[in-house]
Structures are given as C-alpha cells and as structure tokens.
C-alpha positions as CSV (number, residue, x, y, z in Angstrom):
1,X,21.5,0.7,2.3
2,X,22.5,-1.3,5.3
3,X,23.0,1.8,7.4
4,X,21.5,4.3,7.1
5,X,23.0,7.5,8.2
6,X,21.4,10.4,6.8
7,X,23.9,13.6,7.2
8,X,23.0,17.4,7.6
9,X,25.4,19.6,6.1
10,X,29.1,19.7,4.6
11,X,31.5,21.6,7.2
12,X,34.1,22.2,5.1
13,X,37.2,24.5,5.6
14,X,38.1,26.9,3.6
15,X,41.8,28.2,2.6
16,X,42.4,32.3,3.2
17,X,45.2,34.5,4.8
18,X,45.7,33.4,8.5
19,X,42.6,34.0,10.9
20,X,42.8,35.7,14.2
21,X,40.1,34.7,15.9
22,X,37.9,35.8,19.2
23,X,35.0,34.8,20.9
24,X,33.6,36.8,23.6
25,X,30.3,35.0,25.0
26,X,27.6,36.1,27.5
27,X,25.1,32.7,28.1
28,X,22.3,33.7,31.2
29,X,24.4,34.1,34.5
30,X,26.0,30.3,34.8
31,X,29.7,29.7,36.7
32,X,32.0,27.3,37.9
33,X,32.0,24.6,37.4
34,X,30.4,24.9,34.6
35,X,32.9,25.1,31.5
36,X,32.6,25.7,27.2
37,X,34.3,23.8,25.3
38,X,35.9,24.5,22.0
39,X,36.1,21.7,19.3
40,X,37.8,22.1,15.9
41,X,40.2,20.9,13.3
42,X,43.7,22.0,13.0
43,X,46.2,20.7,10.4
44,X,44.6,17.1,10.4
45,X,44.4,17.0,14.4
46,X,41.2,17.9,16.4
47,X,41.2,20.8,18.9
48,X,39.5,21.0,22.0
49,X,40.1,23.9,24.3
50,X,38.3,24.9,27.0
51,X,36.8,27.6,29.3
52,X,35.9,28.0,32.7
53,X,32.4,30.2,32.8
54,X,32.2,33.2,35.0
55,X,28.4,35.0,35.8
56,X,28.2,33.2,32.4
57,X,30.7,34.6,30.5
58,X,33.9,32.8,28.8
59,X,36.3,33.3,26.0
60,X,38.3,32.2,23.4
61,X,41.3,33.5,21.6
62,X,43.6,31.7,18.6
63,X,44.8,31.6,15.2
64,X,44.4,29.2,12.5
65,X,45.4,29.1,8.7
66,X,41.5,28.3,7.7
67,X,38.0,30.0,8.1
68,X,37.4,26.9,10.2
69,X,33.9,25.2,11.1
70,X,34.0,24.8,14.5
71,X,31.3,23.5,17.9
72,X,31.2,25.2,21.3
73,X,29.5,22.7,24.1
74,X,28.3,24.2,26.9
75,X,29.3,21.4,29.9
76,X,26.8,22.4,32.6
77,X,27.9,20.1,35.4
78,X,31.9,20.3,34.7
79,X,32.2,16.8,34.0
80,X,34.2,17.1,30.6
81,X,33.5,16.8,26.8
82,X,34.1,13.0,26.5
83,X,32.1,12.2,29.5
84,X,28.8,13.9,27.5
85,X,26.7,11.4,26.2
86,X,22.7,11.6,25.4
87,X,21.8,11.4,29.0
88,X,23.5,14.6,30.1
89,X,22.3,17.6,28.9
90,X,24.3,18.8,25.4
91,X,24.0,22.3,24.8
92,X,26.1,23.0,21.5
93,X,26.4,26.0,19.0
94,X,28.3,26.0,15.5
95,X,30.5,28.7,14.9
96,X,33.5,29.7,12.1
97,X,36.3,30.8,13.6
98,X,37.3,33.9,11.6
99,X,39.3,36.7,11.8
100,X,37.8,39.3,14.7
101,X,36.1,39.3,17.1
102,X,32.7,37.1,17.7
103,X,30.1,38.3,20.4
104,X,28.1,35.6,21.6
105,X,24.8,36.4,23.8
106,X,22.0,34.6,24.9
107,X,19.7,34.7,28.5
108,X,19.0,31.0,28.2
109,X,21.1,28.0,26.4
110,X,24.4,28.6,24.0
111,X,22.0,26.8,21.5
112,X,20.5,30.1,21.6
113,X,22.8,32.5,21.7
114,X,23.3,35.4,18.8
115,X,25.9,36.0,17.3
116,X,27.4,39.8,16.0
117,X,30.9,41.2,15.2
118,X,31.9,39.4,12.7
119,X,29.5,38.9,9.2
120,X,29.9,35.2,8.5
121,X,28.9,33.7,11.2
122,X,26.3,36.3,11.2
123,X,25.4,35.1,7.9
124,X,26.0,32.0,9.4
125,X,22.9,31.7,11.9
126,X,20.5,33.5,9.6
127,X,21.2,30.5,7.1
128,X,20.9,27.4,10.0
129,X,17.8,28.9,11.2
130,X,16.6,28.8,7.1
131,X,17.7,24.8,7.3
132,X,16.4,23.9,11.1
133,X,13.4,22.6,10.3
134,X,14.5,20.5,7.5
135,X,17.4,19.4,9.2
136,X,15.1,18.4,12.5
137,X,13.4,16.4,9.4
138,X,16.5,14.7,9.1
139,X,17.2,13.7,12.5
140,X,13.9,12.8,12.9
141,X,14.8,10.1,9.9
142,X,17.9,9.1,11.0
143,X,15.8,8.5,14.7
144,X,13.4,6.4,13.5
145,X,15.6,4.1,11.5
146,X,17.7,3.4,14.8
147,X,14.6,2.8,16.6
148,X,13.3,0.5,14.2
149,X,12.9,-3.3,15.2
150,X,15.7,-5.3,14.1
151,X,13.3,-7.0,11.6
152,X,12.5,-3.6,9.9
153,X,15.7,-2.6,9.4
154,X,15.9,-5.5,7.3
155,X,12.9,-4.7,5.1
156,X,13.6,-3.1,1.4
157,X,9.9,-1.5,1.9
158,X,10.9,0.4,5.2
159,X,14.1,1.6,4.2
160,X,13.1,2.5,0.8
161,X,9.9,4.6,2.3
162,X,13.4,6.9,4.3
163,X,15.1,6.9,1.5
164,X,12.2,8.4,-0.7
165,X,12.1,10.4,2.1
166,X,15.7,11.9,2.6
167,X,15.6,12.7,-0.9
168,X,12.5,14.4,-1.0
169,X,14.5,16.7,2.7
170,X,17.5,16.6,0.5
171,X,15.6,18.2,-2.7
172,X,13.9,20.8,-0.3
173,X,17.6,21.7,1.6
174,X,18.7,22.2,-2.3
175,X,16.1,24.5,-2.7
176,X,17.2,26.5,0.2
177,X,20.1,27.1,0.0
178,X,19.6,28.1,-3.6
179,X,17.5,30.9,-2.4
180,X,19.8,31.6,-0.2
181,X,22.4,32.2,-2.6
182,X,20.4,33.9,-4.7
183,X,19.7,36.9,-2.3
184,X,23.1,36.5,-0.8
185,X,25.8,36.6,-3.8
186,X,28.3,38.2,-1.6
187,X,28.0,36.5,1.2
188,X,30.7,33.6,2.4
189,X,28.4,31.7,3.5
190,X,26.7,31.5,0.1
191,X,29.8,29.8,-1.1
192,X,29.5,27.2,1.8
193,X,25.8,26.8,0.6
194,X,27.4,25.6,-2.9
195,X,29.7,23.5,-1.3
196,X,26.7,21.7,0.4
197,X,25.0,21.6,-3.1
198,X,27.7,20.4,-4.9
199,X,29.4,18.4,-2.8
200,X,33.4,17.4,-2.2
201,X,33.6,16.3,-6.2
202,X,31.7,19.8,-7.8
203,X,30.6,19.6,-11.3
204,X,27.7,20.3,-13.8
205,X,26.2,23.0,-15.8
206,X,23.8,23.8,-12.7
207,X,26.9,24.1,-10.1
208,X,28.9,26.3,-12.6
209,X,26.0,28.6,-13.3
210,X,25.5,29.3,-9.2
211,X,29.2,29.9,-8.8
212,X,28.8,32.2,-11.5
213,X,26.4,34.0,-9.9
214,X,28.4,34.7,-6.7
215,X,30.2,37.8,-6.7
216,X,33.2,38.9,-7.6
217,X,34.5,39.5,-4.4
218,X,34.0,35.3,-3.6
219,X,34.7,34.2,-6.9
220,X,38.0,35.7,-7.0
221,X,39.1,34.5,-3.7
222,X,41.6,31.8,-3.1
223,X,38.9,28.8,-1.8
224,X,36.6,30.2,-4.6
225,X,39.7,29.6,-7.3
226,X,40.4,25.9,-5.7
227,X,36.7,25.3,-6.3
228,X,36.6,26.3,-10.0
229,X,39.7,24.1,-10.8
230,X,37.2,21.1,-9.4
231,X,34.6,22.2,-11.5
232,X,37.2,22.8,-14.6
233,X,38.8,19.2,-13.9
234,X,35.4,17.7,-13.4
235,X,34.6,18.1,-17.3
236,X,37.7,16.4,-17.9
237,X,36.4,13.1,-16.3
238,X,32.5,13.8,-16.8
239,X,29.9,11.0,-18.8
240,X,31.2,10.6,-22.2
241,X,34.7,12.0,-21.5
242,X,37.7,9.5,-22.6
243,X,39.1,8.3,-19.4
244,X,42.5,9.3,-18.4
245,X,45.1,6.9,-18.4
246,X,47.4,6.4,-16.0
247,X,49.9,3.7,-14.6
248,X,50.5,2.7,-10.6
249,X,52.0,-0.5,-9.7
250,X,50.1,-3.4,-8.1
251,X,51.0,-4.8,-4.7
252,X,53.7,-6.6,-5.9
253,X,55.2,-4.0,-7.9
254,X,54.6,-4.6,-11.1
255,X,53.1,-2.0,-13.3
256,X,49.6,-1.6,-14.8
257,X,48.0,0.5,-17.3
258,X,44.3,1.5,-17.2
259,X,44.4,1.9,-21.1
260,X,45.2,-2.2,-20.9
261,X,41.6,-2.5,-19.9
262,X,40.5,-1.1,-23.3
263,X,38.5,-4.4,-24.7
264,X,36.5,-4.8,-21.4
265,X,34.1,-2.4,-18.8
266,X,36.2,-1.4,-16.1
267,X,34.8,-0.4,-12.6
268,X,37.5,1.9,-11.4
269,X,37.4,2.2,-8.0
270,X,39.1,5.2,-5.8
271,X,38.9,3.6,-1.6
272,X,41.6,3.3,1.1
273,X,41.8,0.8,3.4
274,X,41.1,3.7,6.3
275,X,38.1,4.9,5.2
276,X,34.8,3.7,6.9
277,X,32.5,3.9,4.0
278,X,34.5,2.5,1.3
279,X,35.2,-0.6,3.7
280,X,30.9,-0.7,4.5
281,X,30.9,-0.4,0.5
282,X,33.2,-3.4,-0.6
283,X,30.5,-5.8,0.0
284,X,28.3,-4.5,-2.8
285,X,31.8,-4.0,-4.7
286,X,32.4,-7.7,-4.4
287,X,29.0,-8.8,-5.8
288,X,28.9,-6.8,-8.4
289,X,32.8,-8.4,-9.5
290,X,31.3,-12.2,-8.4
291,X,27.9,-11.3,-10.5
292,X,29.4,-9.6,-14.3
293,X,33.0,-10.9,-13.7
294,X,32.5,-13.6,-16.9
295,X,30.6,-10.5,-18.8
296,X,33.4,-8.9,-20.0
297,X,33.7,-6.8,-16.9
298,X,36.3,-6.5,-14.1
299,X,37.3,-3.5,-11.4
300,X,40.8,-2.0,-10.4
301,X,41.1,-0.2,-7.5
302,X,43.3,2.3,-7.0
303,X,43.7,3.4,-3.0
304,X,44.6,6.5,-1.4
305,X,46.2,4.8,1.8
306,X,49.3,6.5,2.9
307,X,53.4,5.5,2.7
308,X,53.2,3.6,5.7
309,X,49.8,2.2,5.0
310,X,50.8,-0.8,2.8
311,X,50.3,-3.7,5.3
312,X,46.8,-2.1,6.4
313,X,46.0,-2.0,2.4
314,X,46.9,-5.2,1.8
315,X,45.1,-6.4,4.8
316,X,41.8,-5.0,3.8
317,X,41.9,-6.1,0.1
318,X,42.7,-10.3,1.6
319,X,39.8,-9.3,5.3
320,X,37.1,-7.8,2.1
321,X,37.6,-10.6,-0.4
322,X,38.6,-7.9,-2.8
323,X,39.7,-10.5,-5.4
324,X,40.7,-8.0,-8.6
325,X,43.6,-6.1,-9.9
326,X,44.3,-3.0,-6.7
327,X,47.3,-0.4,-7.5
328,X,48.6,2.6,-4.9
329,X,51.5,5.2,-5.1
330,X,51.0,5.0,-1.7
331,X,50.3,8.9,-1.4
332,X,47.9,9.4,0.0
333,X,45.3,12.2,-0.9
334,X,48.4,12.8,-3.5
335,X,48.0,9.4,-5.3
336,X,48.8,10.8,-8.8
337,X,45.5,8.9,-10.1
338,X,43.2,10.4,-7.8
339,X,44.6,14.1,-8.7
340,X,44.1,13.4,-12.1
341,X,40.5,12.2,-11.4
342,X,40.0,15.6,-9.1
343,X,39.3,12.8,-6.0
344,X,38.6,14.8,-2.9
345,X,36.6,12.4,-1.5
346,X,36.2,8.5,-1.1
347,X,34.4,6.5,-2.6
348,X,34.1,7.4,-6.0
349,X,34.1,5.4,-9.1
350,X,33.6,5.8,-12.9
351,X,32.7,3.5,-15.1
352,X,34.2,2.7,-18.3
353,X,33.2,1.2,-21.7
354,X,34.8,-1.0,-23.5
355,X,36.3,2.0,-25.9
356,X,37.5,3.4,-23.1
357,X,34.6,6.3,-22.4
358,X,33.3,6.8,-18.7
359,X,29.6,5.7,-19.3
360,X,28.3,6.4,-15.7
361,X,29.6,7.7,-12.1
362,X,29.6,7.3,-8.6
363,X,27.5,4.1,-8.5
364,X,27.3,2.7,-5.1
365,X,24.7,0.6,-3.5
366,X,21.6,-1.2,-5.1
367,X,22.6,1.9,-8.3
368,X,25.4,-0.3,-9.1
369,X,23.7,-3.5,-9.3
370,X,20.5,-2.1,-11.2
371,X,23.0,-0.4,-13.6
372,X,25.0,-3.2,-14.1
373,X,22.1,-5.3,-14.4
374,X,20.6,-3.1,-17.2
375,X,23.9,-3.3,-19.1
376,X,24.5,-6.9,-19.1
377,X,21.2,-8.1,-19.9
C-alpha cells in the first residue's frame, strides 16, 4: 500500500436503446462570463461541451448510445475547465445523461441544485445524499494521507490505522446501498448500487441474491442481462473451480499452454502495459516471483495491450523486471483468455494449485505475500 488512493463510487455506463438527452438548468442569477461545462465519455473519447450562463441559466442537448455518468462544473470566472485547479473555486454536480429532459435548479451553487424530469437522476441525488457523509469520510482519508509527513507515509502502523479505516467506510457504504436497494427494487439506480457492491468482476451467492431481488423490469433489461452473464461466468472461474485452459503465444511467438503448468502453482496474472495500477502492482508481482520462484511456483501473464501495443508490452515486461513466461493475442479487452476468465477489469489474478484448481483470487499487495507465505511454509 504505497499509495493510497481511496476511491468513492463505481461510474459505470450502462448499455440501453440510444438516449436523447436534455438539461435545462436554473443556478441563482449568474452570467457571462461565467460558463458550465459538460464532461463525459463517448465511445472511449471524453466529452467536454460547454455553455455560456445567462441570469443563470444554460443548457444542454445530445444523444449517446449509453445511460452515461456524467459532471457539470460550474466555471465562475470563465477561465476554462483545464485551467480549474484547487485554488479556484470548483463547483461540480454528477448527473446521467438519459433520455428526456433534466431540470436542474438551485438559488445558490450547482453543487446544490435539484434535479426533476427525469427519475434516475432523481433517484440519483436521493442515493448521493444517503452516501455524502461517508464519502466526505473518504476524502477526509484520502486528505490526511497526502498531508502526512514523508516519514509517515512510510510507516506500516499509519497506513494500516487508514486502511482499517477505509474498510470499516467501505463496510458502512455496503450497508447503504444495500438498504437502498432494498426499498428501491425498481429503481436504476439500485442496479448502479450493485455495481458499486459488486464491483467490475460480480460474483458470489450474496451478489446473485440482490440481483435477484431487483425487479423484473431491471433484471430483464439489456445491462441487467450483461451483468448476470458476469455473475454466471464468475462460477466458472470461482475457488475450487478447475481453471480454464487456454493457449496464447509468448513474445516470440511460440505457443504456451496453461494446462503445461499442471505440476506447479501458477500465479496467472491478467495486466497491460497501459494500465496504471497493474504497472504500481509489478513490484509486489516481482517479489513474490524472486521470493517462492525455487518453491515450485512461477507466474504467466497474460496482457490485454492492444494490436499495435507490442513494443509498449514488451517494454514494460524488460522497464518492470517482469522475468517470467508473458503471452498476448494482442486484443485488447478481446484477449480470448481474459473473456474466458470474464476480465473486465485489470488487475486480476487467480491462483492455481498444482492439480490445476484456482485456490485463491485477486491477491495483490501485502495479501499476496502473507498468502504465499502461508502456503510455502
């Protein structure tokens, strides 16, 4: 836990029928050159469109093929998004961009404003303001780690006394939006509050019995169906499951078989070369290889980078010391191992016995070492 970033919420987007989307917004009586700025995600590429305010108000109009998690800024002085920083004043509100129209209104800051027209983000505000205060928890976390003397950031008894603590914010946001969902079965939002409870990889008794208790209505849509596959393929690749072979070719070319592991425990490792938090992982990859590699134990890594990513792969396996067997398809999100292993987000690993059983999952940090450490002893 070098860094520690402690994160708020999933914003995922969900797949439906096109969205025609409005926002009509009223904030106090504020004009030029004041402007709102609308930030989002479109087909892989961010958004940002803008508004000039008039006695306050401003509007949006577009279409997109997702109920999309979007942020309106309110730039008070006109100087533009990127030139916002934490000394300017940051006035911000979430919103999903949805199909009609959203009525924004608020006689002091856009923070503020409430929202009607359109039921999810309705639903929307009614579940932040559940999660505000344990969310300001959070930030309050992450703001005291990043004020900490260097020194402290260094010590395993200060960062273990935030961990403790995220979790303890993390079990009480759980509990929230379980509630939530509870009293909301039919609500989209509900299935967002899953999302954040499950996470990108969904599986478990406990996750399959709240899906089951949304309604019909969200169980049966399209995102809803996408999500039950996860949970359907997660069982496939659960503790105790057989691990699914497959075979990818190394950087060279030559083929290899996970099954021609059997005999040994194999770490296998989903990353990509452009993804942050696999790269700040590797480290704690490495040791663990440099510690067990003469117990019977060895990793391959299989990585999501894309078809024109091969020199950036290679590049980060020789810059990380990553000194075991690596294989691609060079597919990207499509790697045919990853689908099989229902990978939607990196890292993940699984663990695997000698037999060829996945005996643990998703061990990163100080959990890999401790469980490694247990196993060898």
């Amino acid at each position: 836990m070098k860094k520690l970033i402690f994160t708020l919420l999933l914003s995922p987007l969900f797949l439906q029928a096109q969205q025609n989307f409005k926002i009509q917004g009223k904030i106090a009586n504020i004009g030029s050159p004041a402007k709102v700025f609308l930030t989002y995600s479109k087909e892989g590429a961010q958004v940002a469109d803008s508004a000039l305010l008039k006695d306050g108000a401003f509007s949006f109009s577009g279409t997109t093929d997702l109920i999309t998690y979007a942020t309106l800024v309110l730039d008070y002085k006109g100087v533009g998004i990127g030139n916002l920083n934490r000394k300017t004043k940051i006035d911000v509100l979430p919103v999903y961009l949805v199909e009609g129209t959203t009525v924004l209104k608020s006689a002091d800051s856009l923070s503020k404003a409430v929202a009607t027209g359109t039921r999810i983000n309705e639903d929307g505000q009614r579940y932040s303001k559940l999660l505000k205060s344990v969310n300001e928890k959070i930030v309050e976390l992450n703001r005291e780690y990043e004020n900490a003397a260097p020194e402290k950031k260094t010590s395993e008894e200060f960062l273990q006394g935030l961990q403790s603590r995220y979790d303890g914010y993390q079990q009480e946001r759980a509990e929230i939006n379980k509630k939530f969902i509870k009293e909301n079965p039919d609500s989209f939002i509900s299935f967002m509050a899953l999302y954040t409870i499950a996470g990108q990889s969904p599986e478990g008794p406990e996750v399959e019995a709240i899906f089951n208790s949304l309604s019909p209505s969200i169980r049966e849509s399209r995102e809803a169906a996408a999500f039950k596959k996860a949970l359907d393929n997660s069982k496939r690749t659960s503790i105790g499951a057989m691990a699914i072979d497959f075979t990818q070719a190394d950087p060279q070319g030559k083929l290899v078989k996970l099954s021609g592991f059997r005999g040994k425990y194999v770490l296998l490792d989903f990353w990509a070369s452009w993804c942050g938090p696999c790269r700040q992982e590797n480290p704690n990859v490495v040791k663990a290889f440099n510690t067990y590699k003469d117990k019977n134990f060895t990793i391959l890594s299989v990585s999501l980078d894309r078809e024109n990513g091969k020199e950036a792969w290679l590049r980060a396996i020789d810059n990380d010391k990553l000194t075991w067997t690596h294989v691609s398809d060079l597919k990207f999100w499509n790697n045919e191992a990853a689908v099989k292993y229902g990978i939607r987000s990196i890292p993940q690993n699984f663990l695997i016995d000698p037999s060829g059983k996945i005996i643990a999952k998703n061990l990163r940090g100080e959990e890999l070492q401790s469980f490694l450490s247990d196993l060898f002893k």
